[in-house]
KELUM-673184 format. One record per residue (C-alpha): residue number from 1; chain; x, z, y. Coordinates in steps of 0.25 Angstrom, whole numbers, padded with zeros to 4 digits. Each point is the difference from the previous one (the first is absolute). Layout:
BEGIN
<NUM,'A',<X,Z,Y>>
...
***
This chain:
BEGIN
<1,'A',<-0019,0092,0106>>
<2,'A',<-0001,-0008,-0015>>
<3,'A',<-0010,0005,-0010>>
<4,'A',<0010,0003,-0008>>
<5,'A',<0004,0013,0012>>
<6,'A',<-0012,0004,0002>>
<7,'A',<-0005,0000,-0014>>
<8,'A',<0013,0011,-0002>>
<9,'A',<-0003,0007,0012>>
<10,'A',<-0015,0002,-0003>>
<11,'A',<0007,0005,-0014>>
<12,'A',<0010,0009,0007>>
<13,'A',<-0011,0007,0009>>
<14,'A',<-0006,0003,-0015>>
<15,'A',<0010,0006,-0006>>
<16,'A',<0003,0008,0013>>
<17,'A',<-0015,0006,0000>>
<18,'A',<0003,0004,-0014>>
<19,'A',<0012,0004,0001>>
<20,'A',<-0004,0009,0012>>
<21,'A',<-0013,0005,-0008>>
<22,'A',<0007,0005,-0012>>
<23,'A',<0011,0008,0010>>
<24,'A',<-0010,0006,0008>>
<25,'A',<-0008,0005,-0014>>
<26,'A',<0012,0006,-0008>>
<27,'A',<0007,0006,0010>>
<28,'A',<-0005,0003,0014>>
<29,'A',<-0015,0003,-0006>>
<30,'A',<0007,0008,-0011>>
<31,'A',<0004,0009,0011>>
<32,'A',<-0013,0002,0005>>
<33,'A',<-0008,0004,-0013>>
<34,'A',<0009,0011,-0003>>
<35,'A',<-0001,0004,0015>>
<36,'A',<-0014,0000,-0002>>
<37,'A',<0000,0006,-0014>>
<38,'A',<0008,0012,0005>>
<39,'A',<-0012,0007,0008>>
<40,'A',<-0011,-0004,-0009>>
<41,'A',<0007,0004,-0012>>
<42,'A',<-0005,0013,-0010>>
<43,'A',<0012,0005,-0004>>
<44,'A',<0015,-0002,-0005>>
<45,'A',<0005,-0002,-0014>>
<46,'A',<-0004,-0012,-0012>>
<47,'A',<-0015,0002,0005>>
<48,'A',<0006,-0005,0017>>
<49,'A',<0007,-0011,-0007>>
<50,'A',<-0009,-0005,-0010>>
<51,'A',<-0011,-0001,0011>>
<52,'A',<0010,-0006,0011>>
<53,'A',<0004,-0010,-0010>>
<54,'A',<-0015,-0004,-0002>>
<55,'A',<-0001,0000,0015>>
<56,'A',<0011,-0010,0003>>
<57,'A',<-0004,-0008,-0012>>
<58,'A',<-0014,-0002,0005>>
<59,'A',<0002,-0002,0014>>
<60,'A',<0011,-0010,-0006>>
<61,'A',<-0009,-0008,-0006>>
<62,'A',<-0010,0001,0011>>
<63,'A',<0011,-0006,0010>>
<64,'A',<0006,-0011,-0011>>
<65,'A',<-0016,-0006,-0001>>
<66,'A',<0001,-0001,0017>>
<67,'A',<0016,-0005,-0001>>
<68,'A',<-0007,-0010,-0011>>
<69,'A',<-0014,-0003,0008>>
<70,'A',<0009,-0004,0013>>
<71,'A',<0011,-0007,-0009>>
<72,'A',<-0011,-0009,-0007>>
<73,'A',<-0007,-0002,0016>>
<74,'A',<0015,-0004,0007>>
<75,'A',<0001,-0008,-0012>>
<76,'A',<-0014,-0007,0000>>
<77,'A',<0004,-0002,0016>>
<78,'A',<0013,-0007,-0003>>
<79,'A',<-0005,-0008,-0011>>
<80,'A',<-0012,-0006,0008>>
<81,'A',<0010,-0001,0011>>
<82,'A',<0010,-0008,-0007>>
<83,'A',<-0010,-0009,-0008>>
<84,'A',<-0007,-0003,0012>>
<85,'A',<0015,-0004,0005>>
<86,'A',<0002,-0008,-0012>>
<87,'A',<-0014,-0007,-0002>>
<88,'A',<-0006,-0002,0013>>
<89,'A',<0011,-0012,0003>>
<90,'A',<-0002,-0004,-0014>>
<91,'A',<-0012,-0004,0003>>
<92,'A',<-0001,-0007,0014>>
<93,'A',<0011,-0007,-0009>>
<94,'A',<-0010,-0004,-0012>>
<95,'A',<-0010,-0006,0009>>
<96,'A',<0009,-0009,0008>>
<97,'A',<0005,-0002,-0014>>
<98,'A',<-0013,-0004,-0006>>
<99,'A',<-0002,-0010,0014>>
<100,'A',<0011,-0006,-0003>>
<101,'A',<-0004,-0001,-0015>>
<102,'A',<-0014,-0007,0005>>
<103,'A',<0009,-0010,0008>>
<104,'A',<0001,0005,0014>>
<105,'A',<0016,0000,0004>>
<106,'A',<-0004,0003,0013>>
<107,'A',<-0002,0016,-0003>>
<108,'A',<0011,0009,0002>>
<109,'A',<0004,0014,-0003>>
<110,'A',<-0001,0009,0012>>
<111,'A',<0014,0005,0004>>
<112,'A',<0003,0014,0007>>
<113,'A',<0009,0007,-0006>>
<114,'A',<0015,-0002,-0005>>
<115,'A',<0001,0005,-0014>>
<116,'A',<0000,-0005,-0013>>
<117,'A',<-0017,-0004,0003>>
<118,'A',<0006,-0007,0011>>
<119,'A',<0010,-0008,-0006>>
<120,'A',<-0010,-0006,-0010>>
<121,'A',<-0010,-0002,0009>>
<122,'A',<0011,-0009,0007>>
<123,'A',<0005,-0006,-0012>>
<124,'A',<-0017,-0004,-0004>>
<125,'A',<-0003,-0005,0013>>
<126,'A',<0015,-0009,-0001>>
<127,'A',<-0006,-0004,-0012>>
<128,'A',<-0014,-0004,0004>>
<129,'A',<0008,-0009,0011>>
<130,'A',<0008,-0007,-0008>>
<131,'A',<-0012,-0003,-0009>>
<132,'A',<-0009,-0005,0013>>
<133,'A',<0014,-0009,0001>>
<134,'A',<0001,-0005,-0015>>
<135,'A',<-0016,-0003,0003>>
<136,'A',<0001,-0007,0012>>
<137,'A',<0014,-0008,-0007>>
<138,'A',<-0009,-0004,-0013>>
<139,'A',<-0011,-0005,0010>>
<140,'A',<0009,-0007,0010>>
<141,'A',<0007,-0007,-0011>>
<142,'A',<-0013,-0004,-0007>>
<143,'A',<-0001,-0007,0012>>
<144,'A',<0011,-0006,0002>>
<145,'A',<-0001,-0006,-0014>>
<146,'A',<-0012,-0006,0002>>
<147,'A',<0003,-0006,0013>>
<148,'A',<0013,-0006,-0008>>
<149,'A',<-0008,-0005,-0010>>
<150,'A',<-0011,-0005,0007>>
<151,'A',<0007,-0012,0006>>
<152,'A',<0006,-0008,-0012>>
<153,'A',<-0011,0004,-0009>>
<154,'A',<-0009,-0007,0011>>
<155,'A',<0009,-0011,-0003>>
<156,'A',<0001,0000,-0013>>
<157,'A',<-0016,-0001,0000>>
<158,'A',<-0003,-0010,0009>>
<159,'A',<0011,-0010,-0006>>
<160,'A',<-0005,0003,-0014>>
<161,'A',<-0015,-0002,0006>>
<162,'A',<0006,-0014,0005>>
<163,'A',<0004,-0004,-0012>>
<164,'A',<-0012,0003,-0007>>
<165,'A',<-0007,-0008,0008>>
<166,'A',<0010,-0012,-0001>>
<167,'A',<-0003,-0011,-0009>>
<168,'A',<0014,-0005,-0001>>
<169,'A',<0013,0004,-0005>>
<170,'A',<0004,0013,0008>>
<171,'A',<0014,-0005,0006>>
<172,'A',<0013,0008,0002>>
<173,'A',<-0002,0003,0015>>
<174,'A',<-0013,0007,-0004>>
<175,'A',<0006,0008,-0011>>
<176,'A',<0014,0005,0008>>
<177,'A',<-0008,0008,0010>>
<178,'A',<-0007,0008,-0012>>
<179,'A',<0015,0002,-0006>>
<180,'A',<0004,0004,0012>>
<181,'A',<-0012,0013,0003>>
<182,'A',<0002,0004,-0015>>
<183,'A',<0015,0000,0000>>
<184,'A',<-0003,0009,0013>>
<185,'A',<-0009,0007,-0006>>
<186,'A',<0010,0004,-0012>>
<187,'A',<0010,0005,0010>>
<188,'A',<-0009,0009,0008>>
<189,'A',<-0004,0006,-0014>>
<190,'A',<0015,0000,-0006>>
<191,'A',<0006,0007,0013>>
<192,'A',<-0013,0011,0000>>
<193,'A',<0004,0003,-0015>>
<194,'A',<0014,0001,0007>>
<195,'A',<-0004,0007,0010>>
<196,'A',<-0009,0011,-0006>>
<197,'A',<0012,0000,-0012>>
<198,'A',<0011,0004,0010>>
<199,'A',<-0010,0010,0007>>
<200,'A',<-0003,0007,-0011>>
<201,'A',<0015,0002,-0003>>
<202,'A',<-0001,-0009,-0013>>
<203,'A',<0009,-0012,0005>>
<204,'A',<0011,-0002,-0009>>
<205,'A',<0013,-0004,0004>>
<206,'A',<0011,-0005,-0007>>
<207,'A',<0012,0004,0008>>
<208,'A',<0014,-0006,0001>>
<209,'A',<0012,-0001,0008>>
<210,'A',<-0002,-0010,0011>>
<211,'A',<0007,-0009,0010>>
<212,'A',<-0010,0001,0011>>
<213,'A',<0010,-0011,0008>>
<214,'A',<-0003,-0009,-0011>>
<215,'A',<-0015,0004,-0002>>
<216,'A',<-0002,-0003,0015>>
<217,'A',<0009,-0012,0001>>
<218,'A',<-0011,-0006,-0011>>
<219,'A',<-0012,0006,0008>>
<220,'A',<0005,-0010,0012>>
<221,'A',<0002,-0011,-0008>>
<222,'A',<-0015,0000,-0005>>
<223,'A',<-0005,0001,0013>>
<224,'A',<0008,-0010,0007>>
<225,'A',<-0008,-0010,-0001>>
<226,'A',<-0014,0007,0004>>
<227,'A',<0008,0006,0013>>
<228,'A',<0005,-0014,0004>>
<229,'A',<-0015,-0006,-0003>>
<230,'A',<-0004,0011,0010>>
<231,'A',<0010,-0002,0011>>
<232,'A',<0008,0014,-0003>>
<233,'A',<0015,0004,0000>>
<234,'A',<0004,0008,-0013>>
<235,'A',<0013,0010,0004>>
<236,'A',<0005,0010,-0010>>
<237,'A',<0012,0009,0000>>
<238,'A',<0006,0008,-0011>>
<239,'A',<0009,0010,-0004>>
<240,'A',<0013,-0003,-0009>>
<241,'A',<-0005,0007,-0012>>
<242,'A',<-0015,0004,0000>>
<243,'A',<-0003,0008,-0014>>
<244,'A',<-0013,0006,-0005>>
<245,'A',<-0005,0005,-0012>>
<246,'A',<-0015,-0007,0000>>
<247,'A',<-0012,-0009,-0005>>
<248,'A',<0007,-0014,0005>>
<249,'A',<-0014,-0007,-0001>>
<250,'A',<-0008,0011,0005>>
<251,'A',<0009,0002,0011>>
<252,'A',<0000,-0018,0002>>
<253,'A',<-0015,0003,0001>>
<254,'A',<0001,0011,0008>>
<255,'A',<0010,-0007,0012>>
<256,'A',<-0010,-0014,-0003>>
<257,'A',<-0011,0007,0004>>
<258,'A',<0007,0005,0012>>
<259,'A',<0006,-0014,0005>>
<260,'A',<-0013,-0006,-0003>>
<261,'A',<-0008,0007,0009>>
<262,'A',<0012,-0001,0011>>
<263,'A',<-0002,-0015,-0002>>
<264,'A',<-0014,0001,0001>>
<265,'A',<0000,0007,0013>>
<266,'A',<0014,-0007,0009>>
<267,'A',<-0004,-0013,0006>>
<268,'A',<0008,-0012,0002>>
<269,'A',<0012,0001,0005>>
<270,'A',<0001,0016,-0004>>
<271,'A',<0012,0005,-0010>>
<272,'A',<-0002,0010,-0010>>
<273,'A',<0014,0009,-0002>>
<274,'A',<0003,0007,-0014>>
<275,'A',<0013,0009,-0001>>
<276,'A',<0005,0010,-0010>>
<277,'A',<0004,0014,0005>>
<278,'A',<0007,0012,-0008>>
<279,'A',<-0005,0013,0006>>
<280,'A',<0013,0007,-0007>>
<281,'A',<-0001,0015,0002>>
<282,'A',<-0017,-0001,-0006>>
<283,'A',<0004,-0008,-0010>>
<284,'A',<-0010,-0009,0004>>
<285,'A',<0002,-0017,0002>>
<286,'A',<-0011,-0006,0010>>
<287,'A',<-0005,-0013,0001>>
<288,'A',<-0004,-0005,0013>>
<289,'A',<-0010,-0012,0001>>
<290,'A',<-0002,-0003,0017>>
<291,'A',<-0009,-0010,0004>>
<292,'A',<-0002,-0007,0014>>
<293,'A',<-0015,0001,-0003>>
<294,'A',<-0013,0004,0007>>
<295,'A',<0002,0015,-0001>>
<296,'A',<-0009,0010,-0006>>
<297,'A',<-0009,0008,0010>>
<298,'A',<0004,0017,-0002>>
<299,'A',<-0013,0003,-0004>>
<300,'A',<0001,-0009,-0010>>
<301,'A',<0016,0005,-0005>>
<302,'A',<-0007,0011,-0009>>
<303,'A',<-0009,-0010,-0007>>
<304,'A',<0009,-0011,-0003>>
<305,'A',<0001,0005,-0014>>
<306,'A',<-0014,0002,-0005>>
<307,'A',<-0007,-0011,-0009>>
<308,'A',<-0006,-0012,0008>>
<309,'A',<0002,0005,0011>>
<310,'A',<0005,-0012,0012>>
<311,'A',<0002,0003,0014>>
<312,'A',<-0005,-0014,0002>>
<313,'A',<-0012,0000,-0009>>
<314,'A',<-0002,-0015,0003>>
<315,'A',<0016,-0006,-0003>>
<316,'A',<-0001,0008,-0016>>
<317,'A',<-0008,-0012,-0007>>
<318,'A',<0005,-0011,0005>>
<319,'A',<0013,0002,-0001>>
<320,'A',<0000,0005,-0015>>
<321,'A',<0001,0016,0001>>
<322,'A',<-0007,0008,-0009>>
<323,'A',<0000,0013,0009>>
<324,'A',<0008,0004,-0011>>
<325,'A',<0015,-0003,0000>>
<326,'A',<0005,0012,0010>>
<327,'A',<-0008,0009,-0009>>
<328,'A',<0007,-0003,-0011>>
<329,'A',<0012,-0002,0006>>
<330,'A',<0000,0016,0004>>
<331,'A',<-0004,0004,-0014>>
<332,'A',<0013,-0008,-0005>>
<333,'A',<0007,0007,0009>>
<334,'A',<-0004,0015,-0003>>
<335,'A',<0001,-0005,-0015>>
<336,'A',<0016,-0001,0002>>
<337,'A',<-0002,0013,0009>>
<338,'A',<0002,-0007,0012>>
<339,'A',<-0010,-0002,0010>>
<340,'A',<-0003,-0012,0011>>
<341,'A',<0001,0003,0015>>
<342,'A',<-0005,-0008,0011>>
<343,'A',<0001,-0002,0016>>
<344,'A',<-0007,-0009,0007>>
<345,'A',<-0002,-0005,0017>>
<346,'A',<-0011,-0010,0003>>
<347,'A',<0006,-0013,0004>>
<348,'A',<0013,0002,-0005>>
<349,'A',<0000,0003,-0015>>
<350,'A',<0000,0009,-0014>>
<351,'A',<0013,0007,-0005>>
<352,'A',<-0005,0004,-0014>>
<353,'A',<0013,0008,-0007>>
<354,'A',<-0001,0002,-0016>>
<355,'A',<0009,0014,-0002>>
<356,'A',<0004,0000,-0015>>
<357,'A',<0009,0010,-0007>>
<358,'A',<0015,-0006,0000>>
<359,'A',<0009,-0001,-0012>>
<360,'A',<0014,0000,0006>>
<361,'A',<0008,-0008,-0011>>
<362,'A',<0003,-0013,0006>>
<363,'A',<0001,-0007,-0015>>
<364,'A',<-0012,0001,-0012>>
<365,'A',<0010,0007,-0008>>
***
């Protein structure tokens, strides 16, 4: 039962009490006064009714002080009753509170009942999880920050601390590995501005109709030649008219990021497939990026997506991934309100499939 019904029923027992009290002293106890009146009377006339209306009067008010005393009692009980219903949660609910407040997330609320105390006891204890989540994301992604920082400031310094101690001219070759950490360095730092931008549901787009044929057709073209450096077969197959109303350059970045990281993990020899299928009756349109690849393990399938994190810790660095593009690449996504799906066998590749919502005109106008 909800507070809320017993809180009425504690009220209905009241007024049932009184209500009872009040009919047993006008009528039934009416009837018993003048029962009792009769034989101790002194006589008839004005002089009998004058003292029988004394009588009742007094024993009236006599009974209404009791009716009144065992009111005040039943509503003293009730009232206890119900503010300990009320308070006695409230408080097991304040001190966890007040842990929490001091900084222990692991403190929850008691649950053993199903009413409305219940339900937001439920909803706290929710909340304290998803804090202890936030906590451990903020400290893991400290981390990860300064592990990815660690390595091209280590550069940085020691290449500056060579020069330093060089009494010559610093030459080009010693100066181009420096460029190269900082430019790194700024693109970590830009794509966690983007990042953080899109998480925080502040990424603006600026939305168009677009040829995804011709979009994808000039993704291929820019990565020809770093797929035929790594010994990979590009394949693509498209639809005859592929129309959606997006950010063409957020979305460029989005399926970059995608092929990319496909590149970064087929071997040589491997082929990486992109097609473009219209899902007509959920008006969606999905593009489908297959890889011949390593594979991703399934414990790792749900973790694909967070920031830095590699199934292969040691392959990120060296072959320049941030630990940020598929990230990114799912906040484009759910930007456009879309999202990225992903399958995955080891040893034989990653299917990653963009679903977009799907404009059906086959023409910009």
């Amino acid at each position: 039962m909800t507070v809320r019904g017993k809180i009425f029923m504690a009220m209905g027992v009241l007024v049932m009490l009184v209500t009872a009290a009040y009919i047993g002293t006008t009528q039934g106890y009416l009837g018993s006064l003048f029962a009792r009146y009769v034989p101790e009377g002194s006589g008839g006339g004005l002089e009998g009714l004058e003292g029988l209306s004394k009588y009742v009067l007094g024993e009236m008010k006599l009974k209404a002080l009791m009716v009144t005393l065992f009111v005040a009692c039943a509503v003293v009980i009730l009232g206890y009753w119900l503010s300990g219903l009320i308070i006695h949660p409230l408080h097991k609910l304040i001190a966890v509170m007040r842990k929490v407040a001091d900084g222990d997330l692991t403190t929850e609320v008691p649950i053993k009942r199903k009413d409305e105390y219940g339900q937001v006891g439920e909803a706290f204890n929710s909340m304290t999880h998803q804090l202890r989540e936030a906590m451990d994301l903020r400290k893991r992604l400290v981390e990860d920050i300064a592990h990815e920082l660690r390595t091209p400031l280590s550069i940085v310094q020691s290449k500056l601390e060579l020069i330093q101690q060089s009494p010559t001219d610093v030459k080009p070759e010693v100066l181009l590995p420096l460029h190269d950490e900082v430019l790194r360095l700024v693109h970590l730092v830009d794509e966690l501005h983007l990042l953080n931008t899109a998480e925080a549901g502040e990424l603006v787009l600026h939305k168009e109709k677009t040829d995804l044929n011709l979009l994808l057709v000039n993704l291929m073209e820019l990565l020809q030649p770093e797929a035929d450096a790594c010994g990979v077969t590009l394949r693509s197959e498209y639809r005859d008219s592929a129309w959606a109303q997006v950010d063409p350059k957020r979305l460029k970045q989005l399926l970059l990021n995608l092929l990319t990281n496909a590149l970064r993990h087929t071997p040589e020899g491997g082929s990486i497939s992109v097609r473009i299928d219209a899902r007509d009756l959920s008006g969606q349109i999905a593009i489908g990026i297959t890889d011949t690849g390593t594979g991703i393990p399934a414990d790792a399938l749900p973790r694909v997506f967070d920031r830095f994190y590699r199934v292969d810790s040691g392959r990120g660095r060296s072959t320049g991934g941030s630990g940020l593009g598929l990230s990114i690449a799912k906040q484009i996504a759910a930007a456009h309100g879309g999202y990225i799906q992903v399958q995955s066998e080891l040893g034989k590749g990653t299917e990653f499939t963009v679903i977009l919502p799907w404009s059906h005109d086959s023409s910009k106008n």
